[in-house]
Structure formats: structure tokens, C-alpha cells
C-alpha positions, 0 to 999 in steps of 0.5 A, spaced: 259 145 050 261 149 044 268 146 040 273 153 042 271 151 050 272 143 050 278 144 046 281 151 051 279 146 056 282 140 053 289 144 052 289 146 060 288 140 062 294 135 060 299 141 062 295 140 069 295 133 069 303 134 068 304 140 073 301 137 079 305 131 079 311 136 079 309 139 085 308 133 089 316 132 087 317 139 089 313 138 095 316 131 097 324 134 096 322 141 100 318 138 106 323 133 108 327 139 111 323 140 117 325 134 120 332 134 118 333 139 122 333 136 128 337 130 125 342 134 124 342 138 129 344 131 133 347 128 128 352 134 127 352 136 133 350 142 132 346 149 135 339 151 134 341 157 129 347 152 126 342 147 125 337 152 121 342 153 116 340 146 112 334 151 110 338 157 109 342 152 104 336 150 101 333 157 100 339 161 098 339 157 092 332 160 089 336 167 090 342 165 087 339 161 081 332 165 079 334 170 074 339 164 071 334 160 071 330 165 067 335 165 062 336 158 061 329 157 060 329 162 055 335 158 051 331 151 052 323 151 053 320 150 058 319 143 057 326 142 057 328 147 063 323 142 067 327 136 065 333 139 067 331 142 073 329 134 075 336 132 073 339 138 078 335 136 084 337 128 083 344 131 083 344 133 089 340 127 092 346 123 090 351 128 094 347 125 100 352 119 099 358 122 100 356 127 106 353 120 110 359 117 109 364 123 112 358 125 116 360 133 115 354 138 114 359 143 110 357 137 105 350 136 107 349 143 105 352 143 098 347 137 097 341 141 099 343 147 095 344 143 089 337 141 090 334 147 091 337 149 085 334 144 081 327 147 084 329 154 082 329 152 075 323 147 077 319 154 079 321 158 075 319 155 069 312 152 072 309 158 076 308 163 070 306 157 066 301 155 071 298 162 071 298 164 064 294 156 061 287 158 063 283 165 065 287 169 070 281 169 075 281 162 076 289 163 077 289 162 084 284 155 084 288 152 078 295 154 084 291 151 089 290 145 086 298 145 085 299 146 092 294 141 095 299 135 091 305 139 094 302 140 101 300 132 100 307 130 098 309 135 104 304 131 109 307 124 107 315 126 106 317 127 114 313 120 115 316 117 110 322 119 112 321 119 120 318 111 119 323 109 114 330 112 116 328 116 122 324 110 127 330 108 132 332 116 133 329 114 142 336 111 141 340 117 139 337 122 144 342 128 145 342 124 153 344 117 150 349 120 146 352 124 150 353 119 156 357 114 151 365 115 151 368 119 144 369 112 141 362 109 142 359 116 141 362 118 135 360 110 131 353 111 134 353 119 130 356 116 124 351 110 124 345 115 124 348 119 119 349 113 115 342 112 114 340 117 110 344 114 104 339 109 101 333 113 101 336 120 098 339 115 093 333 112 091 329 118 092 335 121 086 333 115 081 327 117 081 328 123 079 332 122 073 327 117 070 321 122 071 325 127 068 326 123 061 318 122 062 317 129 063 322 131 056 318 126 052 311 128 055 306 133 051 307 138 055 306 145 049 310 151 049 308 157 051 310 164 048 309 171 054 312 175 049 308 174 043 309 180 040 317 180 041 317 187 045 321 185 051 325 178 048 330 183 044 332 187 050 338 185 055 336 182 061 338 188 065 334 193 061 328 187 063 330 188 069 330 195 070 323 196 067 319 191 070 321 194 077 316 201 075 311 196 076 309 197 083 304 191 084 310 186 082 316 190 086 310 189 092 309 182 089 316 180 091 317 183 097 309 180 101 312 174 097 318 174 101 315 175 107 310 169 106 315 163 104 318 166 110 312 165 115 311 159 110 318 155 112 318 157 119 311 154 120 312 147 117 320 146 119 321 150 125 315 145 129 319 139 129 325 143 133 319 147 137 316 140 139 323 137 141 324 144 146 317 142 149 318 134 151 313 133 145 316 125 144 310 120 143 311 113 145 318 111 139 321 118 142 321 120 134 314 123 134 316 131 134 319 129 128 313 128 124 310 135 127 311 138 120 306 134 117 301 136 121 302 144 118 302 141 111 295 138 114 293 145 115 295 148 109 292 142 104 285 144 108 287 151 105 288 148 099 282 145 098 277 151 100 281 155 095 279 150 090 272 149 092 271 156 092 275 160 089 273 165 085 265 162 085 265 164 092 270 168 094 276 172 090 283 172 091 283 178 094 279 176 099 282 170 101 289 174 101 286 178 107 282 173 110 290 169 110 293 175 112 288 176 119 289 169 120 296 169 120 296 175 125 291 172 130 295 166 131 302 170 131 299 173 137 296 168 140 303 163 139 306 168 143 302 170 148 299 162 151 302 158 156 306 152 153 303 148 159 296 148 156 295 142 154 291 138 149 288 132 147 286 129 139 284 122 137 290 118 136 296 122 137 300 124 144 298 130 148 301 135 147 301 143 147 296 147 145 300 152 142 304 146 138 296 147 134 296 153 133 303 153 130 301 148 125 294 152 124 299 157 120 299 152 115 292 155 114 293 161 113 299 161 109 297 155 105 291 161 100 298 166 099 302 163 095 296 162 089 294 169 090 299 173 090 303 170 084 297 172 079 296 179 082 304 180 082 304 178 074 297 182 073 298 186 066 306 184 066 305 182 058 312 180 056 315 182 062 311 177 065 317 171 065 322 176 069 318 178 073 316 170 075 324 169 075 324 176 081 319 172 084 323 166 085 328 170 088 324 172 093 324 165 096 330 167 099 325 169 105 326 162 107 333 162 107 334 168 112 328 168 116 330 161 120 336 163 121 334 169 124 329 165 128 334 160 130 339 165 133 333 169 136 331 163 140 339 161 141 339 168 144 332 168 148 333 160 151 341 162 153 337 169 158 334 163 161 338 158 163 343 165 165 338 167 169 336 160 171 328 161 169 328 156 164 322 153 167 317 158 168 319 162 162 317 161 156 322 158 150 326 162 144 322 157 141 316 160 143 317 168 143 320 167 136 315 166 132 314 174 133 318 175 127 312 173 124 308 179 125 311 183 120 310 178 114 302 178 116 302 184 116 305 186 109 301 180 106 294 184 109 297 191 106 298 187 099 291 184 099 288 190 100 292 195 096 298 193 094 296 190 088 293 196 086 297 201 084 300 200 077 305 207 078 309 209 083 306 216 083 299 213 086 302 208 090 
């Protein structure tokens, strides 16, 4: 091995190193959201579509926050943009103290925003680094190795929460609460509210000590702009230029699409689960139904690694993701909730439940593919454009709540109708957004990335 190539490795290596354990906190921060729906959902007394609001806190906070995210980056490094998303995110931990105490989901939702805003500075600074450290064809290998640690962290997360604070919820059922007097039934929901206090205040100390390892880390600096011909011009200029650029623009609305497909499989299984009596022995199992998408996805993950770009080209794993996704979308819809399966170890339960957490792997290869080809030949442009991607998150902020009112709606029609028992569920029949994110990241993978001008495309 010649002394340029070890060195090159060398360099990549440590930011790496660093980066994957950034993701697996990403990871761990972001997944814990599937199974707080339902528990608050419960906790708070609340709908379907109010429940699906601790996503749309979450996400809207990447919209909100990316392109100040950018521009904080651009005064502080991004070393010290990671380590200050850290103590954003650990913030918001804390804020889950006083929410438990009141138990009112107004602040719950403020926590929550402030921890997606943590990790709109986190992404915004990490993403476009990963890309640019190593050579581009392998961009989407070196994302799907961030992606396996952030999907790990997302498979241990609801078990975690499930078994340390969540393991008594078959004495919270909506049934037991609701026969309990207003005094004995207001003291049980503040108990359960109360057990969220300990983790998240942990969760947050850990966080504020791995953002001082992070600022005294070797993590290098990077420069996208080493020739200065975009650093000088205003943010708006920036942002007026970049968007002549189709494969950005079409970037960020296939990546808006896919978060969406991405949020909905992994946080809306636990309440789709629930709806379909998928209880297990503790009365708590639905709740750890989001670990079985963040399965999928980490065998997504790992086949992007083993052979992407030896065997396969990002291109092609987008489009195969995005049949996949179609495939499942349909037959989500289509199958009878009352075909049943059996896997070692786990209740039975529906088949359709599987194939709901399938969709992990089909989305798990879009996240690494689409963001190189969106910031393929951006140049200086290239932080910008990261930040316009950040914003595109906003997918998962919007698209839960839309299913969540679509299944409100879908589930009231039956019980009016008094065929809530043949019929299939809102759940079940909402799933159908999803057609159009599969769809958009299909085109994408075959020819969106292409076009370099509006003229051609």
C-alpha cells in the first residue's frame, strides 16, 4: 500500500470512527418516538391524528432549523456545530422533567422540538461531511455504515424504553383507565406520565458528556468551498442559485418523500399493532413492534455496505428500494388483516404487521443514495444544499399527521357504519400515501438525478 493511499485512508477513518457514534445517538434520540405515540397517546388522552403530533414536533423542528443550522455551522466549524447540537438535544432531554411532572403534552412537544433541533444542527453538519471525506462512488457504502449504527441504536431504543419505563403498560390499558373513577384514573395517568422523568434525564447527561468528548476530539475541519466562490455571496443569492440545479431540487423533494415512508413505517407500526390486538404476553409487545422495521432496515444496511459499489451502484439500489416499496404499499393495502403468522420467539400476529416493517428494508438504501447523487457536482454549493436537504425532513413531520387523520377518518366510517369488524382499519388502508413516495424515489433513481439543467429535464 503506497503512503498517499494509507494516509487518505487514515484521514477517513477517525471522522468515521467518530461519525458512526453520532449516528447511533441519532438513532437512539429518533426512534424513541415510535413507541411514545401510543404512550401518550394514552397518557394524554389523546386521538389517533393528536397522538401523531410528537412526530410532526419532532420533524418540523429540521425544517424550521436547517438553513440556521447551516449558518451557525458556518461561524462555528463543524467540530463545534456537532458539539453544540449535543447540548441542544440534551436540553430538550431535561424539558421531559417538568412535562412528566404536569403531564401536558403542549410541553412534551416543546421537548421534543428541541431535540429535533439538536439534531437538524447534528445532520446538518454531519451529512455533507460524510459525503465529501472519501471518493463519491462509495458515498452511499460509508452512509450505510452511519445508517447500520443509527438503525442499531433504533432497534435497541423502544426495547429499552419498552422494558425500563414502559414494562407495566397491561396495567394502563385504555380499558383499565377508563373504568377507574376521575380521581384514581387521573393519579394512574400521571404515574405513567411520571415514568418518563429518570430515563430522559440520564439520557440528557449523557449527551452533555459526549458533547465535550466530541469538541476535544480529532475530529479535522473541512472546507466545501476551497476556492471561496460561494462563501462571499448572501444566503439568499445561495439559495437562489443552487435551486438551478434540478438534481438538487428533485433531491430534496424524493428525500421528503422517503422520510416520509421512513417515519411512518417505524412509528406508526406500534399504534397499527395496537388497533390489530398485537398484545403479547405483558400487554406491552406492540410496543416494541418499531424495533422489528429498524430490523429490516439494518439488513438494508448491511447489504449496502457488502455491495455497494463492488456489486451494485447507488443507482441501482435506489430503484430496486423503490419497487420494493411500491410492492409492499400494495400488498399492505390489499391483504386481509386476519392472515396470521408465526415466527420463533414472538407472538403471532398478522402478516401484514411484517410486511409493515419490511418497509424498513426497502427504505433503509435511500437515505445513502439519494443524498450524494442530490450533491453531485454542487461544489461550493454543496453546504446549502445539505442544509435544503435537512429541510426536506419535514416529510416526517407532515406525513403522520395526514395518516393519522386519514385513519381517524377511515375508522370513524366504520364504526358509523357499524363494520368495524369486517372492514379493514384507517391503519391498514392508510398506508396508501405511501405510493407516491415510492413512486418519486423510483423516477429519481432513474432519471432525476440526471439532469443538470432545467431545459433537459
Amino acid at each position: 500500500m503506497n503512503n498517499s493511499l494509507a494516509t487518505k485512508q487514515n484521514s477517513t477513518l477517525m471522522p468515521m470512527a467518530i461519525l458512526t457514534f453520532m449516528f447511533f445517538i441519532f438513532g437512539f434520540v429518533t426512534w424513541l418516538n415510535g413507541p411514545l405515540i401510543p404512550f401518550f397517546k394514552l397518557a394524554c388522552e389523546l386521538s389517533e391524528s393528536q397522538a401523531y403530533f410528537v412526530t410532526f414536533a419532532f420533524y418540523i423542528a429540521y425544517f424550521v432549523m436547517a438553513i440556521p443550522s447551516s449558518g451557525l455551522i458556518e461561524r462555528v466549524g463543524y467540530k463545534n456545530g456537532l458539539s453544540l447540537g449535543l447540548i441542544i438535544i440534551a436540553c430538550g432531554a431535561f424539558m421531559f422533567y417538568p412535562a412528566a411532572e404536569t403531564r401536558t403534552f403542549g410541553l412534551f412537544l416543546g421537548a421534543l422540538f428541541v431535540m429535533g433541533t439538536g439534531l437538524a444542527v447534528l445532520q446538518t453538519a454531519s451529512n455533507p461531511y460524510v459525503v465529501v471525506i472519501g471518493p463519491r462512488e462509495s458515498a452511499a457504502a460509508r452512509i450505510s455504515i452511519l445508517g447500520t449504527a443509527n438503525k442499531l441504536a433504533g432497534f435497541i431504543a423502544p426495547l429499552a424504553l419498552t422494558s425500563l419505563v414502559l414494562s407495566n403498560m397491561a396495567d394502563y390499558t385504555a380499558d383499565k383507565i377508563a373504568a377507574l373513577d376521575p380521581a384514581a384514573k387521573t393519579a394512574a395517568l400521571d404515574a405513567l406520565a411520571l415514568q418518563l422523568q429518570a430515563p430522559y434525564i440520564y439520557m440528557g447527561m449523557i449527551i452533555l458528556v459526549l458533547a465535550v468528548l466530541v469538541k476535544f476530539s480529532p475530529l479535522p475541519e473541512i472546507n466545501l468551498d476551497e476556492d471561496g466562490n460561494v462563501e462571499h455571496l448572501s444566503l439568499f443569492k445561495q439559495i437562489r442559485n443552487v435551486l438551478q440545479r434540478p438534481q438538487l431540487v428533485l433531491g430534496v423533494i424524493t428525500l421528503m418523500l422517503y422520510v416520509a415512508a421512513e417515519v411512518l413505517a417505524g412509528d406508526s407500526i406500534g399504534g397499527f399493532g395496537k388497533k390489530l390486538g398485537v398484545y403479547g404476553e405483558n400487554g406491552d409487545f406492540y410496543l416494541k413492534l418499531t424495533s422489528f422495521t429498524m430490523t429490516a432496515m439494518v439488513i438494508g444496511y448491511i447489504l449496502g455496505i457488502t455491495l455497494i459499489p463492488k456489486y451494485v451502484s447507488q443507482v441501482t439500489a435506489l430503484k430496486i428500494s423503490g419497487l420494493l416499496g411500491i410492492a409492499l404499499v400494495i400488498l399492505i393495502v390489499l391483504i386481509s388483516p386476519n392472515i396470521m403468522i408465526a415466527l420463533p420467539g414472538i407472538p403471532e400476529m398478522p402478516l401484514v404487521i411484517i410486511l409493515v416493517a419490511l418497509m424498513g428494508l426497502s427504505n433503509a438504501l435511500c437515505w445513502p443514495a439519494i443524498w450524494p447523487m442530490a450533491l453531485q457536482d454542487l461544489g461550493g454549493y454543496t453546504k446549502i444544499g445539505g442544509a435544503l436537504l435537512i429541510m426536506a425532513i419535514i416529510g416526517g413531520a407532515l406525513f403522520p399527521l395526514l395518516y393519522g387523520a386519514l385513519a381517524d377518518s377511515i375508522n370513524l366510517a366504520n364504526e358509523t357504519l357499524a363494520i368495524a369488524k369486517t372492514a379493514k382499519s384507517g391503519n391498514q388502508l392508510a398506508y396508501l400515501i405511501l405510493l407516491p413516495s415510492y413512486l418519486m424515489i423510483l423516477y429519481f433513481a432513474i432519471k432525476g438525478h440526471k439532469y443538470r439543467s432545467w431545459s433537459k429535464a
